[in-house]
C-alpha positions as CSV (number, residue, x, y, z in Angstrom):
1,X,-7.1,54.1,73.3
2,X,-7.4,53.0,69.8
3,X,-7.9,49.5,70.0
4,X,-4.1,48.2,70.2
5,X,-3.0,46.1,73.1
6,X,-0.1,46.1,75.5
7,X,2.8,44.0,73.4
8,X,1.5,44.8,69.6
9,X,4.9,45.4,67.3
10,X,4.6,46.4,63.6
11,X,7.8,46.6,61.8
12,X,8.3,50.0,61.0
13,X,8.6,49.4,57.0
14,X,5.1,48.3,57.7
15,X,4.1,51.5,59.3
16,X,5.6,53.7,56.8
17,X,3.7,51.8,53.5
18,X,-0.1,52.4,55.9
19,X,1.2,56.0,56.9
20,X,1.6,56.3,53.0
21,X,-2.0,54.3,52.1
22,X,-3.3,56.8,54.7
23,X,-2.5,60.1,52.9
24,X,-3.4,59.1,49.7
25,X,-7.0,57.7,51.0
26,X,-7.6,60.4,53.4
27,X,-6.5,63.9,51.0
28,X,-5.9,66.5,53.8
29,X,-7.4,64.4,56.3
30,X,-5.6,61.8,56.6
31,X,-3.3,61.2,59.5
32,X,0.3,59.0,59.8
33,X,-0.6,56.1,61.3
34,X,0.9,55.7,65.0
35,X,1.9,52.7,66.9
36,X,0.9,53.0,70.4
37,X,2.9,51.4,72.8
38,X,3.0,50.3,76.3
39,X,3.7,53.0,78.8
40,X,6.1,50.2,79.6
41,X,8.1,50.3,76.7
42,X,11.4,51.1,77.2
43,X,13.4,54.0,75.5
44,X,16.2,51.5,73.9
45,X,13.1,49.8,72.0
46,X,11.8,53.4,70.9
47,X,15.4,54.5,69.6
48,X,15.4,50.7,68.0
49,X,12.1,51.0,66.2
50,X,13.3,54.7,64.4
51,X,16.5,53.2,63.1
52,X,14.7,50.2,61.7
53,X,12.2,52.1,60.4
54,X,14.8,54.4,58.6
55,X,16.6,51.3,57.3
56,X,13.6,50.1,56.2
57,X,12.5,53.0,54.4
58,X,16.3,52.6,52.5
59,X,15.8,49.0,51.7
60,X,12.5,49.6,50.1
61,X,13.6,52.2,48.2
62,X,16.5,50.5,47.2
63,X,15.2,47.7,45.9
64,X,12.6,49.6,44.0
65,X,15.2,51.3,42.3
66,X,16.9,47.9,41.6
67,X,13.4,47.0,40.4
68,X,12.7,49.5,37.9
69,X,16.3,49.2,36.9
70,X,16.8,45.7,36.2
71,X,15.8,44.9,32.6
72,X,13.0,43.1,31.2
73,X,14.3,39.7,30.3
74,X,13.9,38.5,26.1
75,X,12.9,35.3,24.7
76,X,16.1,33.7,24.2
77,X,16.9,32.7,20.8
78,X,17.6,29.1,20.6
79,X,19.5,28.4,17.8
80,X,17.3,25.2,15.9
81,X,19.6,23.5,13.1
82,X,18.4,21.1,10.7
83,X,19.0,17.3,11.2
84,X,22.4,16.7,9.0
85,X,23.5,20.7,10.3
86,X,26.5,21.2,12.1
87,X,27.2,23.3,15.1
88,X,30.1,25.6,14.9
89,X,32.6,23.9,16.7
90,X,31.7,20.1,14.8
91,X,32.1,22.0,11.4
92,X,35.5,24.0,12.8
93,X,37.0,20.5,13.8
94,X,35.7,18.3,10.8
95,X,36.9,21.1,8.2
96,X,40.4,20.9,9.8
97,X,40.9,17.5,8.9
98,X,38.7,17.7,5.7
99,X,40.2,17.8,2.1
100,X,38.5,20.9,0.1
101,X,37.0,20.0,-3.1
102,X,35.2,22.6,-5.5
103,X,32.0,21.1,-7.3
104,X,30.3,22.3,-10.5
105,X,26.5,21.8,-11.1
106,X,26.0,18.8,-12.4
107,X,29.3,17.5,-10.6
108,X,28.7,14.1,-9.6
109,X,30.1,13.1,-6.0
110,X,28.8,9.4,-6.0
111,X,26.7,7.4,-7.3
112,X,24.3,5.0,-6.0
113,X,25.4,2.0,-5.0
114,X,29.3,2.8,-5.2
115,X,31.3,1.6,-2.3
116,X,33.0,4.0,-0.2
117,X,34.6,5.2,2.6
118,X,34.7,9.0,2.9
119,X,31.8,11.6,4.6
120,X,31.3,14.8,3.0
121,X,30.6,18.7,4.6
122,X,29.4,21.7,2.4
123,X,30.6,24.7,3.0
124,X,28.7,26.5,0.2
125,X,26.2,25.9,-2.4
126,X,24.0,22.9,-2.5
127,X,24.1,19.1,-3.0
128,X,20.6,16.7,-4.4
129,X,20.8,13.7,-2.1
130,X,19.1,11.2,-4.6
131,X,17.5,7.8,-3.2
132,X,15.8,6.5,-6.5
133,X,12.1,6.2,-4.9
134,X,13.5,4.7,-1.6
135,X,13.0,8.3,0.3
136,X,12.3,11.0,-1.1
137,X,15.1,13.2,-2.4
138,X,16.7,15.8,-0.6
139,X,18.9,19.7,-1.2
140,X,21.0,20.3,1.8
141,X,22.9,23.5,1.6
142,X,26.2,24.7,3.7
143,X,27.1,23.3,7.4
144,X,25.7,20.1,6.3
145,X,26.9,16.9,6.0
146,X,26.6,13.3,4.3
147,X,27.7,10.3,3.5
148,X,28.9,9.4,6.8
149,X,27.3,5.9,6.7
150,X,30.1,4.9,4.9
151,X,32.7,6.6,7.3
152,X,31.3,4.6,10.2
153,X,31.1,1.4,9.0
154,X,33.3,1.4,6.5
155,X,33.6,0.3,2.4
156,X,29.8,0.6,2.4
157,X,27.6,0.3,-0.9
158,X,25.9,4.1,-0.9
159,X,22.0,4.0,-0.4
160,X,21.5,7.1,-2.8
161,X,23.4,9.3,-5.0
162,X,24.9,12.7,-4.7
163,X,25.5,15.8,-7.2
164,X,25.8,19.1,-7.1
165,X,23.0,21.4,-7.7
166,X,24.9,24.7,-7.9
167,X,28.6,25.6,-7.6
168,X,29.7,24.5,-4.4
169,X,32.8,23.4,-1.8
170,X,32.6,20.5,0.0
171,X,35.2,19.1,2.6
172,X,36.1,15.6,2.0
173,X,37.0,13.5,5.3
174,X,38.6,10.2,4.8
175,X,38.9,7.2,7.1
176,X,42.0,8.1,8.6
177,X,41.7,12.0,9.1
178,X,38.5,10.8,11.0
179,X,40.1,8.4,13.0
180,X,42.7,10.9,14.0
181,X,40.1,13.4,14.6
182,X,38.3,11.1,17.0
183,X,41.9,10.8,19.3
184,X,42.1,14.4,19.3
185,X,38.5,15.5,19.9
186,X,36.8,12.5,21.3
187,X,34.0,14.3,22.8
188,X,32.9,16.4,19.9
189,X,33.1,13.7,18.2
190,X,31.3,11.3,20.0
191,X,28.6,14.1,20.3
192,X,28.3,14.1,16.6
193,X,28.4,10.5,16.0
194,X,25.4,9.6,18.4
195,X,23.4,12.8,16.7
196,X,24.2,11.2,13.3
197,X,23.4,7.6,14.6
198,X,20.1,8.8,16.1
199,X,19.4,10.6,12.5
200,X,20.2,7.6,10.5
201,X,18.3,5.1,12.9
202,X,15.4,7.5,12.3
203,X,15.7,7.4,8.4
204,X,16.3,3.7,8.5
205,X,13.0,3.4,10.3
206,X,11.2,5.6,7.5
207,X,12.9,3.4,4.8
208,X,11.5,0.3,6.8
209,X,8.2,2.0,6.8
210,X,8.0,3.2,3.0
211,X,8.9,-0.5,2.2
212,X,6.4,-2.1,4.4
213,X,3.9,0.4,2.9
214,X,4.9,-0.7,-0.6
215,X,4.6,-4.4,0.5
216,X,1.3,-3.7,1.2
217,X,0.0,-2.2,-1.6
218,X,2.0,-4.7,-3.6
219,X,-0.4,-7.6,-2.2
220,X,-3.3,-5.6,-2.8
221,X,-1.5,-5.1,-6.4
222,X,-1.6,-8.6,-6.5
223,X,-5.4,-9.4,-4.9
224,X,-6.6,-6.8,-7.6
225,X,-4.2,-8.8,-10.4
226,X,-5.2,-12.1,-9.1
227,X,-9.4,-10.9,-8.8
228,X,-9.1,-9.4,-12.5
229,X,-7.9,-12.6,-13.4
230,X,-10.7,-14.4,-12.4
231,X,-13.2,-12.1,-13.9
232,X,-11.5,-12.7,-17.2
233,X,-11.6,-16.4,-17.1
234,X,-15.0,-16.3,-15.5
235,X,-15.6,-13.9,-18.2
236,X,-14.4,-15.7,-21.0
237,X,-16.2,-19.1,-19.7
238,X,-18.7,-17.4,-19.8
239,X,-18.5,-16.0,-23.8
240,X,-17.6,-19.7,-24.6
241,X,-20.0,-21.4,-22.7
242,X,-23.9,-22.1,-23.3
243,X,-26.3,-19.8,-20.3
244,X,-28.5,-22.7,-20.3
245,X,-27.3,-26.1,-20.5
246,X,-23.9,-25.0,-19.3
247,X,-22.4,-26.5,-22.5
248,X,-19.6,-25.2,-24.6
249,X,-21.1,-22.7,-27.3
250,X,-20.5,-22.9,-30.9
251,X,-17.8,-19.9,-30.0
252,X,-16.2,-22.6,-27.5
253,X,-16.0,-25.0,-29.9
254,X,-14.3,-22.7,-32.2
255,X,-11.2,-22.0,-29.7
256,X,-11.1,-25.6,-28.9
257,X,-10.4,-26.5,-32.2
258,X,-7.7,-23.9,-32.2
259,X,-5.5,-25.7,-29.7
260,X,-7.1,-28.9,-30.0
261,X,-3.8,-30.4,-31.2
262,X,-2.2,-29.6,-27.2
263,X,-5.0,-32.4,-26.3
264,X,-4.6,-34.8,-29.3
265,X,-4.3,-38.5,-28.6
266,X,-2.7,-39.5,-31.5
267,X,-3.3,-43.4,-30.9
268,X,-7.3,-42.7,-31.5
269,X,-9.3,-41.3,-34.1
270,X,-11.3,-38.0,-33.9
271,X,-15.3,-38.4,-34.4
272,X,-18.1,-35.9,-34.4
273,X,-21.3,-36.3,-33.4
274,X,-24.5,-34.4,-34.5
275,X,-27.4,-34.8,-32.1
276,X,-30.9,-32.9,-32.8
277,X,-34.1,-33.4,-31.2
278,X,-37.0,-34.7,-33.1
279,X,-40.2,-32.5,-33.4
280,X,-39.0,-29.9,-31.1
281,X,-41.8,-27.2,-31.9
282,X,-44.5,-29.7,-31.3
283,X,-43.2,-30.1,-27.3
284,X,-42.6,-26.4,-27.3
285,X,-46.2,-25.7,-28.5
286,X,-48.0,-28.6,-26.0
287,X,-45.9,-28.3,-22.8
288,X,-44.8,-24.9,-23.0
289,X,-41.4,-23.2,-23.2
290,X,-40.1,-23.9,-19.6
291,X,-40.8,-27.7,-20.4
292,X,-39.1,-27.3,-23.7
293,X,-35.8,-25.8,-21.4
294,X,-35.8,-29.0,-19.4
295,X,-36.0,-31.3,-22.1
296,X,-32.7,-28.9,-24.0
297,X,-31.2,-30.0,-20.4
298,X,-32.0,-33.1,-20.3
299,X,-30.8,-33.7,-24.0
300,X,-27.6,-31.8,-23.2
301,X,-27.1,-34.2,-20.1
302,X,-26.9,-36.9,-21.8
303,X,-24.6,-35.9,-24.5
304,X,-22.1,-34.8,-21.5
305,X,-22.7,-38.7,-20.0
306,X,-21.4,-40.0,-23.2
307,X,-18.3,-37.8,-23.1
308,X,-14.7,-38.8,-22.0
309,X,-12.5,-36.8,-20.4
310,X,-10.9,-35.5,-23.8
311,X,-14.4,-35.3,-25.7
312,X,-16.1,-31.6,-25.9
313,X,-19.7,-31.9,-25.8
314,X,-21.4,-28.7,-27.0
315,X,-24.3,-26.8,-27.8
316,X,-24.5,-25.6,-31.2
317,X,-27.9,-23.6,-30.8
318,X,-31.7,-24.1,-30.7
319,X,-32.2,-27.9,-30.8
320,X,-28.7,-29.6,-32.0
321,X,-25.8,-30.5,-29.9
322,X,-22.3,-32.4,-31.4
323,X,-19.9,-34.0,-29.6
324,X,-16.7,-34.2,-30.5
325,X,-14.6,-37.5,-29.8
326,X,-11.3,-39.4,-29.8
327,X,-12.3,-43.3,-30.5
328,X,-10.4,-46.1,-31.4
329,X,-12.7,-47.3,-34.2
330,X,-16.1,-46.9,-35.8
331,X,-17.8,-49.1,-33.9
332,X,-17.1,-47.2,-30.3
333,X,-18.5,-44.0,-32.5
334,X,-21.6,-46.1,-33.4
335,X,-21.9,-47.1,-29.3
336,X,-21.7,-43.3,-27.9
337,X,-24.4,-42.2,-30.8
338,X,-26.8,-45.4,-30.0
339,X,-25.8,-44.6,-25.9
340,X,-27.2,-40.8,-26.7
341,X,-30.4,-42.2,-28.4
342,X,-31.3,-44.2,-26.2
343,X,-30.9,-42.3,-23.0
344,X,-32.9,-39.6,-24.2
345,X,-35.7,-42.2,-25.4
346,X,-36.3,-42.8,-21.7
347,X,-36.4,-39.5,-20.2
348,X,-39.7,-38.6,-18.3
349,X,-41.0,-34.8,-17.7
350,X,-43.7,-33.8,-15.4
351,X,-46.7,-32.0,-16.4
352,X,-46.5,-33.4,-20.1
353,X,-49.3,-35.1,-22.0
354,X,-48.8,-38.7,-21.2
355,X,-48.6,-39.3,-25.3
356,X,-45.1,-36.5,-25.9
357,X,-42.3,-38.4,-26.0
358,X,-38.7,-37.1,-26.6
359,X,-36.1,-38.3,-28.8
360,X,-33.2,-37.4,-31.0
361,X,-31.3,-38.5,-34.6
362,X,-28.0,-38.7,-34.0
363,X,-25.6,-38.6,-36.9
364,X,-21.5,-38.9,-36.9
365,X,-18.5,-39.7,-39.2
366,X,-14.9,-40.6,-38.2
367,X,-12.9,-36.7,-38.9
368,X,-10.1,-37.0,-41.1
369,X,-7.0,-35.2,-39.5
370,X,-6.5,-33.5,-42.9
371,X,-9.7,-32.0,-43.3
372,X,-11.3,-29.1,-41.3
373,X,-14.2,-28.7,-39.2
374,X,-16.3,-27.5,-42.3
375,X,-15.8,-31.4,-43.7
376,X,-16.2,-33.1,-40.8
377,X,-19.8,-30.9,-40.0
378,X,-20.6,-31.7,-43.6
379,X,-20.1,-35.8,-43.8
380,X,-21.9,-35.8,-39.9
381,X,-24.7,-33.6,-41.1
382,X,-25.0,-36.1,-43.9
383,X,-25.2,-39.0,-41.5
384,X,-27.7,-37.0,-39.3
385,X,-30.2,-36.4,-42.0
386,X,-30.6,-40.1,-43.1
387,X,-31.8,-40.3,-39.6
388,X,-34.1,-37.7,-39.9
389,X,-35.1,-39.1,-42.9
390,X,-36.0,-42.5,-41.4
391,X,-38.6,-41.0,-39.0
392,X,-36.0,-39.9,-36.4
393,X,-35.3,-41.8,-33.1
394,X,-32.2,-43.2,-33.9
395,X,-28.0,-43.1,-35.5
396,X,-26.3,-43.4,-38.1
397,X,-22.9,-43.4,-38.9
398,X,-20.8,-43.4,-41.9
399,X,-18.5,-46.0,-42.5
């Protein structure tokens, strides 16, 4: 016995592919592998089991053949068109019912903006689509189409332009050929339309991006515009105005007197006031520089008090200051030099002897509207020295 039991069935294609296994394992050895059966097996089984086996031996050879006959399959070549290229069949059917047109380089179809009502197919050479900056610009060559916008919707203002970058044909299709075409081939049709609808959606949605994108770096145009701005007025504030008192600078005064005439109250006279501080070095020299910035400050605060609206109080450098009015009279240019005198007579400073005192000599003169700024400086300076000739600490002005 070799191990089988009473009942075992192999199918006899089974047997054969072991017999086979067998005799090329075992060389001159090996033996066909036998199926032992029952003593109980029948004859018709026996006779039953050959015949299968011999059919079995057919179908495995037979469908090896089939195998080694059948072919090994290729990568099938999909055909990949461009966006705006037709298929055979939607160029066949729209070049039925299309109008040939031959184009010469340079050849304009349309321009932008021109109305319309006709799409357009190449059947050779090239067109430049042209958007003007909106998208960029495009060369479509043959089985491709344009213009269709204007089909669909009709009497549509073109988005770009169109003209021929090499000799070409084109196919013209009107309103009504289309319209015919779409009763005669409404599938095809239909087919093309929702390809061309998905294509323009998609550009539409590029042409929404590009112009949000521009929007954007418009406002940042505008930030930069608006911060550059800024920096020149802060800049030129800052050329016209004095570091430390915060006054204008003689350079101030100069571009106010420039457009002074925009600010002009013609129902009041113009009056200048020169204000210097008395004996300067000596507070320098005793209380030090940083005291001698406090009392500039000071000084410089005072002259601003006195100011109206209109007036320009400035710093003309080192130790004298002006202030330049609009009064009604003499007398309220006497008040605002007396008011600067004696507001700088009572100012205090720490950490000064108890004996430095501060004061000024103010001196001023009503400015004659035909005169310049070198005559009214002059007759003020005038004024300003009889002060400083009196021992200081006080005004003056001419009549």
């Amino acid at each position: 016995m070799d191990g089988s039991r009473p009942g075992d069935f192999q199918h006899p294609a089974t047997i054969q592919r072991q017999t086979q296994f067998h005799a090329t394992c075992g060389g001159a050895q090996a033996r066909p592998y036998r199926h032992h059966t029952s003593a109980r097996t029948s004859p018709n089984i026996a006779v039953l089991s050959g015949v299968l086996c011999l059919k079995g031996e057919a179908a495995v050879s037979a469908q090896t053949q089939a195998v080694l006959e059948t072919p090994v399959p290729q990568a099938s070549s999909r055909i990949t068109r461009l966006p705006r290229q037709l298929s055979d069949q939607e160029f066949s059917l729209l070049a039925s019912c299309g109008e040939r047109r031959e184009l010469q380089p340079g050849q304009t179809v349309f321009k932008r903006g021109e109305f319309g009502r006709a799409m357009f197919v190449i059947d050779s050479g090239r067109v430049l689509l042209e958007f003007a900056g909106d998208l960029p610009d495009k060369l479509i060559g043959p089985r491709e189409y344009f213009g269709e916008l204007a089909l669909f919707i009709g009497n549509h203002a073109r988005s770009g332009g169109a003209m021929a970058a090499e000799p070409c044909t084109l196919y013209v299709i009107e309103q009504a050929a289309f319209d015919e075409l779409l009763s005669r081939a409404p599938d095809t049709v239909a087919m093309f339309m929702r390809r061309s609808f998905a294509y323009l959606v998609a550009s539409e949605q590029q042409l929404i991006a590009n112009y949000k994108r521009r929007n954007e770096d418009l406002i940042q145009t505008l930030d930069s515009l608006r911060q550059t701005q800024d920096q020149l007025h802060l800049a030129r504030r800052q050329i016209c105005t004095d570091d430390l008192t915060g006054l204008c600078n003689r350079r101030g005064l100069y571009r106010y007197l420039e457009s002074m005439g925009e600010m002009r109250d013609h129902q009041r006279m113009l009056g200048l006031l020169l204000v210097d501080l008395d004996h300067f070095k000596l507070i320098n020299d005793r209380a030090g520089h940083l005291i001698g910035d406090e009392v500039l400050c000071a000084v410089a605060a005072e002259v601003q008090d006195a100011a109206a609206a209109t007036d320009l109080p400035c710093r003309l450098g080192g130790d004298e200051f002006a202030l330049l009015t609009q009064v009604h009279d003499q007398r309220e240019l006497n008040d605002r030099a007396l008011r600067i005198a004696e507001g700088v007579r009572q100012l205090r400073f720490r950490g000064t002897p108890p004996d430095l005192c501060v004061s000024v000599s103010v001196g001023g003169s009503l400015c004659r509207d035909e005169a310049g700024w070198a005559v009214w400086y002059s007759e003020a300076d005038c004024a300003l020295y009889h002060v400083k000739g009196s021992g200081g600490d006080g005004a003056h002005v001419l009549m």
